[in-house]
C-alpha positions in Angstrom: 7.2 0.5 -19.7 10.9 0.6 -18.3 10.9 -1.9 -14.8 11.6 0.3 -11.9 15.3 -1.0 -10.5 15.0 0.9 -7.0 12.4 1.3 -4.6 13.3 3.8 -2.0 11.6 3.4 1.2 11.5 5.8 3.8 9.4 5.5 7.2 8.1 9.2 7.9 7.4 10.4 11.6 7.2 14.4 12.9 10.3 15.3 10.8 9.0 18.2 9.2 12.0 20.0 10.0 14.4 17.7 8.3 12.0 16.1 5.6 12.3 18.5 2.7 16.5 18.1 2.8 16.0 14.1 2.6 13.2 14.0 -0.3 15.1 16.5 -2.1 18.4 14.6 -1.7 16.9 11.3 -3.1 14.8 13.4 -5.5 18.0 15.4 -7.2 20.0 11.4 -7.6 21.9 11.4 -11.4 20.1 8.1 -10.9 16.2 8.4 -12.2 14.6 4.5 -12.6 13.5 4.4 -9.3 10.2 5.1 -6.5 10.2 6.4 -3.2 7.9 5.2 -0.9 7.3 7.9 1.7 5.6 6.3 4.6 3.7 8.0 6.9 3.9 6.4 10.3 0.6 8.8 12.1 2.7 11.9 11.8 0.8 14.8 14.4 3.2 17.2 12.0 3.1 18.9 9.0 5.1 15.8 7.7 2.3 14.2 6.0 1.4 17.5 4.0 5.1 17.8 2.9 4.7 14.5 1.3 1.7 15.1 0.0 3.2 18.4 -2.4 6.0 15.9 -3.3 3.4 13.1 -4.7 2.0 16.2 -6.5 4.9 17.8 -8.5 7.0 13.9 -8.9 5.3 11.2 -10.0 8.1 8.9 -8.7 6.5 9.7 -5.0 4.1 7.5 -3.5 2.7 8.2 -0.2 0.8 5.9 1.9 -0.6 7.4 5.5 -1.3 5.1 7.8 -1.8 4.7 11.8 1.0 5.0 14.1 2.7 1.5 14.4 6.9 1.8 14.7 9.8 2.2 12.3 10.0 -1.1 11.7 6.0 -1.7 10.7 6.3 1.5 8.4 9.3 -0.4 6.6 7.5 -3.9 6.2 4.4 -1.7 4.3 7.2 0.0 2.6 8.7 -3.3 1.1 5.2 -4.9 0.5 4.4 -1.6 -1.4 8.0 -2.1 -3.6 8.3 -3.0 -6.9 11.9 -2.2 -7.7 14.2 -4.7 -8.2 16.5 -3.6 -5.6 14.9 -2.1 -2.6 17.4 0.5 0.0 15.9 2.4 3.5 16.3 5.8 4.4 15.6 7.3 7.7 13.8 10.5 6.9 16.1 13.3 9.2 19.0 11.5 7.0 20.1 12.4 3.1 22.4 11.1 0.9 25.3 12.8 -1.6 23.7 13.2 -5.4 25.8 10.1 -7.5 25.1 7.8 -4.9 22.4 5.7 -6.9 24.2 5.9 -10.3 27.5 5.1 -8.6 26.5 2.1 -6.4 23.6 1.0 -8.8 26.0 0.4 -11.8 28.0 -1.7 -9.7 25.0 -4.1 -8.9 23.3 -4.2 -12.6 26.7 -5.5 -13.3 27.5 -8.0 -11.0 24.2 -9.4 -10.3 25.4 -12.2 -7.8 25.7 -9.4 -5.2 23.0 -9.6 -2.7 23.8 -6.6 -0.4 26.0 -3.6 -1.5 26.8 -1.9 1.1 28.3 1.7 0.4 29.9 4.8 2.9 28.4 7.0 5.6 29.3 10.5 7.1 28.0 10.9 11.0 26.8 14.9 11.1 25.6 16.8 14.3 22.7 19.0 14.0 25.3 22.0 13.7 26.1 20.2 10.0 29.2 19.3 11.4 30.8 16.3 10.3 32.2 14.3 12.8 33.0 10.3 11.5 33.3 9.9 7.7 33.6 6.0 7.6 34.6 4.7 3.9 35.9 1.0 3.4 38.5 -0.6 0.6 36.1 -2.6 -1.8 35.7 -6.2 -0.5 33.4 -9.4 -1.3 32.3 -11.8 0.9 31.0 -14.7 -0.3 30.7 -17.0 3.0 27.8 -16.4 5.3 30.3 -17.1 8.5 32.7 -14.3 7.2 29.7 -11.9 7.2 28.4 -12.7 10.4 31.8 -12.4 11.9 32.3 -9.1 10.3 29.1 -7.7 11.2 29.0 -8.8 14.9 32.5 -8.0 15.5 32.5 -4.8 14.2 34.1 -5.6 10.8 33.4 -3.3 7.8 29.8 -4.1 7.9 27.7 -1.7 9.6 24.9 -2.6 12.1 22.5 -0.3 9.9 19.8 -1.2 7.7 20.6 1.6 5.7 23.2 2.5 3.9 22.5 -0.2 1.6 21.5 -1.8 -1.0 19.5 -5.1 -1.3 17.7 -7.6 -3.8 14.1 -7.0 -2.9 13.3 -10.7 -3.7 15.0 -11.3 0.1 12.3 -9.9 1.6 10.0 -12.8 0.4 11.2 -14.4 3.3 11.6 -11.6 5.9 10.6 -8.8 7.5 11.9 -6.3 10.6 10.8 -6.9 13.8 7.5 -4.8 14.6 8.0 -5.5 18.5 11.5 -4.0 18.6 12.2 -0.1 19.5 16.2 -0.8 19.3 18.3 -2.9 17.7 15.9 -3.7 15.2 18.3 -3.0 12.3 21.4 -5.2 13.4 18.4 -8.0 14.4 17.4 -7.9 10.6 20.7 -8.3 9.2 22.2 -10.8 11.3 18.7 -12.9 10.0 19.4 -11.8 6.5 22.5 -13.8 6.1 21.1 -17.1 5.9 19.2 -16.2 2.8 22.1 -14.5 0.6 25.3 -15.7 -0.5 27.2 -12.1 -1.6 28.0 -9.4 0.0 29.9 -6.2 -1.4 31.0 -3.5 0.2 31.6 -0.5 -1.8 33.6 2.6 -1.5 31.4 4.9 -3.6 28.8 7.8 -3.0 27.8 8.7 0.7 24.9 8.3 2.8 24.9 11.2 5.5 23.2 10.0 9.1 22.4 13.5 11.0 23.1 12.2 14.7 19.8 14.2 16.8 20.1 14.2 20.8 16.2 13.6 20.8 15.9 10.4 18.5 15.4 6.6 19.8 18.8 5.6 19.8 20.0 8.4 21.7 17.9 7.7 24.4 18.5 6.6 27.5 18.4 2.9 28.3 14.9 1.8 29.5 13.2 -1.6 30.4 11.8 -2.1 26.2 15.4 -1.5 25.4 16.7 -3.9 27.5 14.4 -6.1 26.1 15.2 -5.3 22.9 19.1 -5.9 23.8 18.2 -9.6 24.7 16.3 -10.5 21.7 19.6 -9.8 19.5 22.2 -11.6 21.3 20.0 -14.3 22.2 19.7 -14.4 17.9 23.4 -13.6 17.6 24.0 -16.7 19.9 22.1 -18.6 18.1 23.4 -18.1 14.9 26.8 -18.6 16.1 25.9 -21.9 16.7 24.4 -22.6 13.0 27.8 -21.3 11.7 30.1 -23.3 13.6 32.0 -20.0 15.5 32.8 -20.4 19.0 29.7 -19.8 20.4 30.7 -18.7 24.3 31.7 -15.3 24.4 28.0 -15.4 22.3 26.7 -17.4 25.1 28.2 -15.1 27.7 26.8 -12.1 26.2 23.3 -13.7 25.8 23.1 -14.4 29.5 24.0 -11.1 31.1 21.8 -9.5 28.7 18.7 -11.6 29.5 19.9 -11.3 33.5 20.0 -8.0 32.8 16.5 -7.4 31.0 15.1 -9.9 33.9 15.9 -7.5 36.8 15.0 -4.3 34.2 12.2 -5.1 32.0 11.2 -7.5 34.7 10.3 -11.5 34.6 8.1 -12.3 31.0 8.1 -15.3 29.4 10.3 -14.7 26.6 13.0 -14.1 28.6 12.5 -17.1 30.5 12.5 -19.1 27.2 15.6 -17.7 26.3 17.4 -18.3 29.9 16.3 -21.8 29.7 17.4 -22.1 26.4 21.2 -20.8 27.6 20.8 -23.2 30.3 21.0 -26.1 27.9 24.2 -25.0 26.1 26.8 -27.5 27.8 30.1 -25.8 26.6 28.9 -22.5 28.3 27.9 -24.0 31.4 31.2 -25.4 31.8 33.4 -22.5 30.3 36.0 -21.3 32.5 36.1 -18.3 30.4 36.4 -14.7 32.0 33.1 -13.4 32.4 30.7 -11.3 34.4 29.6 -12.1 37.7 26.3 -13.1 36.8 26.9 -15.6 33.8 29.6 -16.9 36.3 26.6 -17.5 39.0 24.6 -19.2 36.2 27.5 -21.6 35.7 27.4 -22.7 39.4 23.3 -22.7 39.2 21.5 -21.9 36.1 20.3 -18.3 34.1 17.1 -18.7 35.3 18.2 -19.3 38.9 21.1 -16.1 38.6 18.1 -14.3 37.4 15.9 -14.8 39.9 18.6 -13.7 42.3 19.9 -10.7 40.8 15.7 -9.9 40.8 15.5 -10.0 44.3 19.1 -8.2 44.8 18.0 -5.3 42.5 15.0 -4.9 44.2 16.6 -5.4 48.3 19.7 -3.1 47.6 18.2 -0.6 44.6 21.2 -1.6 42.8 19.4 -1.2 39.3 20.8 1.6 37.8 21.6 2.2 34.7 
């Protein structure tokens, strides 16, 4: 029996409307050795019938239903469900252009040092009309410091977890974030860079993100988002520092973000962690960097203190709005 080289995994919730075009789009690939991992995420839909019929007629399909728990849980039993070689994420309102696989998956059986191929994206509105086609000159980066700078700066690499393709054997060590509602993607992948060492970004095939007023990221901003907002630049921060790249206008962002989240969300003790944790970064504290009012107040006290205050302010004056 031929190994599978791709497991597809795609995270199904009430997208009965849109979920025949994806399957079908990953289903008609010139590409064949692969699986796709449909998984039901507690759909109240028809979505878990439609992926039932497509288990039935292709025996690549396998369908797991299980309870309601997040994008990001539905991916995690995706990849513990995988057996390809290469593992790549689909959201299931999204689709992709036929020769992607073949196209992009040729590249990687033959230049297996590449950890993460990263390939082109069209944005479409629900009209079908396409509004950002965003394609890249091939490039390899081999130090983790260039991809973090490209990825947080907004270099060629995207802050999506798909639209790419990845050794599945990085996944021993990680997982996405199950408590995260935003963000969760760019969280992932500025954690994945500490355990691969190549990078390629390709300018072949096409994956096609249909942009929907009524999804998550649309949404307006909320406390959990806020939250959510905290938890990456505090990692971003953080991983500035283990890559030697001038970590304050990481520190600076870090800060308002957990102020932020403090007079939002509201006082938890993560974010307390994480403003006592800013506190004790010496070059930030004594920056004279331009910067927002608040990380300028936790210069002359501390994050937590600017924190409290901004807390009280919000509160006093109704200033919290966002």
């Amino acid at each position: 029996m031929t190994p599978t080289i791709l497991s597809v995994i795609v995270p199904v919730y009430n997208v009965e409307k849109y979920l025949s075009r994806c399957i079908d789009s990953i289903l008609s690939q010139t590409f064949t050795n692969f699986e796709l991992i449909l998984v039901d995420d507690g759909s109240t839909d028809n979505s878990s019938k439609v992926c039932d019929e497509y288990a039935k007629i292709d025996d690549r399909v396998h369908v797991f239903h299980r309870e309601n728990g997040g994008v990001s849980s539905a991916r995690n039993w995706g990849l513990r469900q995988a057996i390809g070689e290469y593992v790549t994420f689909l959201d299931s309102d999204d689709a992709i252009c036929k020769d992607t696989f073949r196209e992009n998956i040729n590249i990687l059986l033959n230049n297996k040092n590449i950890d993460i191929l990263q390939y082109p994206y069209s944005r479409i509105t629900e009209n079908n009309t396409e509004i950002e086609y965003r394609v890249e000159s091939p490039i390899t980066y081999l130090d983790k410091m260039d991809i973090f700078l490209n990825l947080v700066y907004n270099g060629p690499i995207t802050w999506t977890s798909w639209g790419k393709f990845y050794k599945k054997n990085i996944y021993k060590f990680l997982c996405f974030h199950e408590g995260m509602c935003v963000n969760e993607d760019l969280y992932a992948l500025v954690n994945i860079i500490a355990y691969i060492n190549c990078m390629y970004i390709s300018n072949l095939g096409r994956y096609l993100y249909y942009y929907r007023n009524d999804s998550v990221c649309s949404g307006s901003y909320s406390p959990l988002k806020s939250l959510d907002y905290s938890r990456t630049k505090m990692l971003i921060f953080k991983t500035s520092l283990k890559y030697g790249v001038d970590a304050v206008p990481f520190w600076n962002d870090a800060v308002k973000s957990c102020i932020d989240s403090w007079s939002y969300y509201g006082p938890c003790d993560e974010l307390k962690g994480f403003l006592k944790e800013l506190r004790l970064f010496t070059l930030g504290m004594k920056s004279k960097s331009r910067s927002n009012r608040m990380v300028r107040l936790s210069r002359i006290f501390t994050p937590l203190i600017a924190a409290r205050i901004k807390f009280v302010m919000v509160r006093i004056l109704h200033l919290n709005k966002y």
